[in-house]
N, C-alpha and C positions, 0 to 999 in steps of 0.2 A: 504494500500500500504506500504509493508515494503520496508526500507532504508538499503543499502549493506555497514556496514561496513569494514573500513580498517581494519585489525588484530592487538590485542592488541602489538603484537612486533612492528608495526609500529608507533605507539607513546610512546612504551617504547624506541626505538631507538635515539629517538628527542635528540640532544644534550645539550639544558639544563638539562632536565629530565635526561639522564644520567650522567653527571654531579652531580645533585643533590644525585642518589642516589651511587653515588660511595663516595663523601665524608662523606653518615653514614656509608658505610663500613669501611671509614677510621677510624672511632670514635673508643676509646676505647667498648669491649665486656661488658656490665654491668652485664647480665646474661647470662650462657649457659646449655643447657640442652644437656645429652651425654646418646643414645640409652636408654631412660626411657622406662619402662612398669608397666603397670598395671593391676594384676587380684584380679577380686572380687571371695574369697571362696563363695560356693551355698553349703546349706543343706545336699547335698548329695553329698557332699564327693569331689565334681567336680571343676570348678572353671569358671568363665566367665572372659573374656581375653578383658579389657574395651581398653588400651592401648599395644601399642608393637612398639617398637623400635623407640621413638619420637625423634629426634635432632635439636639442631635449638641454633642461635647466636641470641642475642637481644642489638643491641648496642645504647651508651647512647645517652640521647633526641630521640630517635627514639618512633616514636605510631604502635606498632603489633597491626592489628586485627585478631582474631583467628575466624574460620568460618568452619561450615561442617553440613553434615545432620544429622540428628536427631540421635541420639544415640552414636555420632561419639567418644565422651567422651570429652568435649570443658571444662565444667566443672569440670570435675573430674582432669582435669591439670590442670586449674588456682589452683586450690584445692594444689595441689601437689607443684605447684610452691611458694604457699604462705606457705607452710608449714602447711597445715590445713589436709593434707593427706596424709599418708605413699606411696613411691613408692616398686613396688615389685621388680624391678632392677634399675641399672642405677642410674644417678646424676645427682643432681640440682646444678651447682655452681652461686655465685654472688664476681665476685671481686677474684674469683677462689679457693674460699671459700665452701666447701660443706654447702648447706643446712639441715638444721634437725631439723628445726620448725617451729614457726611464730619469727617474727624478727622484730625490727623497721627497718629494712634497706628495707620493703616491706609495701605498706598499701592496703587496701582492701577495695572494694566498691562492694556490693553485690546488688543481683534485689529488694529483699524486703529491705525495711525502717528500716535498726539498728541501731536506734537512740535509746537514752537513754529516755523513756517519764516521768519520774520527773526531768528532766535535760531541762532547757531551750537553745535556740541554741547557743551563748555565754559560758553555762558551755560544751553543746556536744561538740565543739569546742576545748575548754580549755582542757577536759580530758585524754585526750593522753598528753602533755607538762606535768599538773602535778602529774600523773602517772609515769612518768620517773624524776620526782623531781623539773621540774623550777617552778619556783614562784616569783613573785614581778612584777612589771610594765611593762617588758620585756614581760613577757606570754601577760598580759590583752593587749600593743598594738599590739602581734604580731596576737592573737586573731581578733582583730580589721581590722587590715588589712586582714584577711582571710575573713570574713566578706565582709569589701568592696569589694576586690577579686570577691567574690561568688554574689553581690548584696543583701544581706541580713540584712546591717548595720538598716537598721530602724523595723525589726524582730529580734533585739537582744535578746528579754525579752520575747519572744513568746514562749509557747510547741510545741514539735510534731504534738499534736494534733489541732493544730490552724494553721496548715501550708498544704499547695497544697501538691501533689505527687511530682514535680519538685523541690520545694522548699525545701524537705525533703532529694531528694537527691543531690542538692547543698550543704547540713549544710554538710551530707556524706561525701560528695569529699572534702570540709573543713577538717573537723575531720581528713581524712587520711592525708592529704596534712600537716596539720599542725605537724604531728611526724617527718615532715622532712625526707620522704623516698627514695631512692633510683629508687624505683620501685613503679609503680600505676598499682595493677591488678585492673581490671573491669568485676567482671561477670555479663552478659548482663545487666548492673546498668538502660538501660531507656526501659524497656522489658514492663514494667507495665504501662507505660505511655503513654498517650494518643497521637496520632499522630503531631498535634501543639504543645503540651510541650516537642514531644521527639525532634521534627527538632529544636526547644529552646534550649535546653540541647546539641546536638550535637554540636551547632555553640556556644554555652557558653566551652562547656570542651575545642572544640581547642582552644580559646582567655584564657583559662588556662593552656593550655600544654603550651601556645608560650610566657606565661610570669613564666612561673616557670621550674626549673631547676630538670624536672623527667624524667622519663623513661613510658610508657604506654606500658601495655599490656591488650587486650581488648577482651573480649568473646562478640560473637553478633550471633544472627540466619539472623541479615537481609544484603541481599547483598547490598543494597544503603548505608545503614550505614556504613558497612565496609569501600567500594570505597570510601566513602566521607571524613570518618576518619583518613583512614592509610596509614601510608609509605609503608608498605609491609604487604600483610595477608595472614598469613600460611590457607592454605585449609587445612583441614582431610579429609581422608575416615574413614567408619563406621564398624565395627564389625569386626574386630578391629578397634581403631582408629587410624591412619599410615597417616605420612606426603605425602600429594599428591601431592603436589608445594607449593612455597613460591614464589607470583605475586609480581611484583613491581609496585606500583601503579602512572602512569604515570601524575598526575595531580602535578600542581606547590601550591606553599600556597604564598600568606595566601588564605584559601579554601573559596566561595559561593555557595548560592542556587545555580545561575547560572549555574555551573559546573553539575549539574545532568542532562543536559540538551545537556553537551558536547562530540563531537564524542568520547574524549578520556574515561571519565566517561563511554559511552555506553558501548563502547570495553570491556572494564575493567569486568565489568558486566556481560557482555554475558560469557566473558572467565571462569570467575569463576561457572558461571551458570550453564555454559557445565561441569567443571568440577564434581560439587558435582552433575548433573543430567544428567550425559552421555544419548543421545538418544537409547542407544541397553538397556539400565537399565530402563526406562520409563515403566510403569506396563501398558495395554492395558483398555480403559477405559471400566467397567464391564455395562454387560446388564441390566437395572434397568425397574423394571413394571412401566408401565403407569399408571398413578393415575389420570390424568384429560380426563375431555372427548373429544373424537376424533372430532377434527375442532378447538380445541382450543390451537392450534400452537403456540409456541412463537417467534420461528423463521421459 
């Protein structure tokens, strides 16, 4: 028996909710992206058109999730954003600043595990800070405190190798957090992770966005995640990948489980659902042989 929801503009109307989200519009712009594209040259001469004409405001303390179906190019922007990839037009500004490479004013948390493995998580930690030159007791407690932060204070002296999936990508979000960034991109960083460590990891990053003074932009495939994470999440379409809405996500913080369970949460969900899966684009379920034998019905 399905439940008839109210339409996501009916809890995006609610006036705390808007409220809430008209004062990040009022926040200073941290980053802006102006008509970006993207083509990959192919072998023959041609070219595949990954992105086309992206735009989008990111203002500060705000968490973007970025979302869309497969191919939509989710990664090839966080890529572009962080300066780890050329764009074929268009600009990246931060602070109104063009971008034109990787930056401390940006840090990065990727799906796989790039941690340092002869570096224990104390020195993974510390190597950004003495990379840019600090050193003395300053580093080792601000270390320290990233550390507590993350939950990892009595895994100081541990490798890589001695540490959970979770826990590997806790030192991660350390490590970036600790150069002091502006900006926290996330390419789908809990993609690999088991279902109990990633609902872990979700309610751990907000209890660090809401005590640290960053910016989150967040790549994800899953729609719960997103809803649960962000203030607003840009959806793409795919081939090309083209802004299709930027939702406002109607839920208040500080966020719970509970909330997945919420009409507004549902709404949300569904909206974006529909979008990246319009029903006239639904592919017709194909006729598959029979492989077991007749009377042995599953339903």
């Amino acid at each position: 028996m399905s439940v008839e929801l109210p339409p996501l503009a009916h809890f995006q109307n609610d006036e705390i909710i808007r409220a809430r989200m008209q004062r990040i519009d009022q926040r200073p712009v941290v980053m802006e992206v102006r008509g970006l594209g993207k083509t990959f040259a192919t072998p023959g001469g041609g070219g595949v058109r990954a992105l086309d004409h992206i735009s989008l405001q990111i203002h500060r303390r705000e968490f973007l999730c970025v979302i869309g179906p497969s191919g939509c190019g989710k990664s090839t922007l966080i890529r572009i954003l962080a300066g780890l990839e050329t764009m074929s037009e268009g600009e990246v500004l931060i602070d109104g600043k063009p971008v034109r490479g990787p930056g401390p004013d940006r840090g990065m948390v990727f799906q796989g595990y790039t941690l340092f493995p002869w570096l224990s998580v104390r020195d993974n930690i510390a190597f950004g800070p003495r990379m840019a030159g600090r050193r003395g007791h300053a580093v080792e407690s601000e270390v320290e405190q990233w550390m507590t932060m993350v939950g990892l204070e009595r895994f100081a002296d541990h490798y890589p190798h001695q540490l959970s999936g979770g826990m590997k990508q806790r030192v991660a979000i350390a490590r970036a957090l600790a150069n002091r960034p502006r900006i926290l991109l996330m390419d789908e960083p809990f993609g690999a992770l088991d279902a109990q460590t990633r609902a872990n990891m979700q309610r751990h990053l907000l209890d660090i966005w809401e005590r640290v003074n960053v910016t989150i932009c967040f790549i994800t495939h899953d729609l719960d995640e997103a809803c649960y994470l962000a203030d607003r999440i840009l959806v793409l379409d795919a081939h090309p990948g083209r802004v299709r809405e930027v939702v406002d996500v109607p839920l208040p913080h500080p966020r719970g489980p509970e909330q997945f369970l919420s009409p507004a949460f549902l709404a949300t969900k569904a909206h974006i659902s529909h979008l990246i899966h319009p029903p006239q684009h639904q592919a017709p379920r194909p006729e598959l042989p029979r492989l077991t034998p007749v009377g042995d019905d599953v339903y």
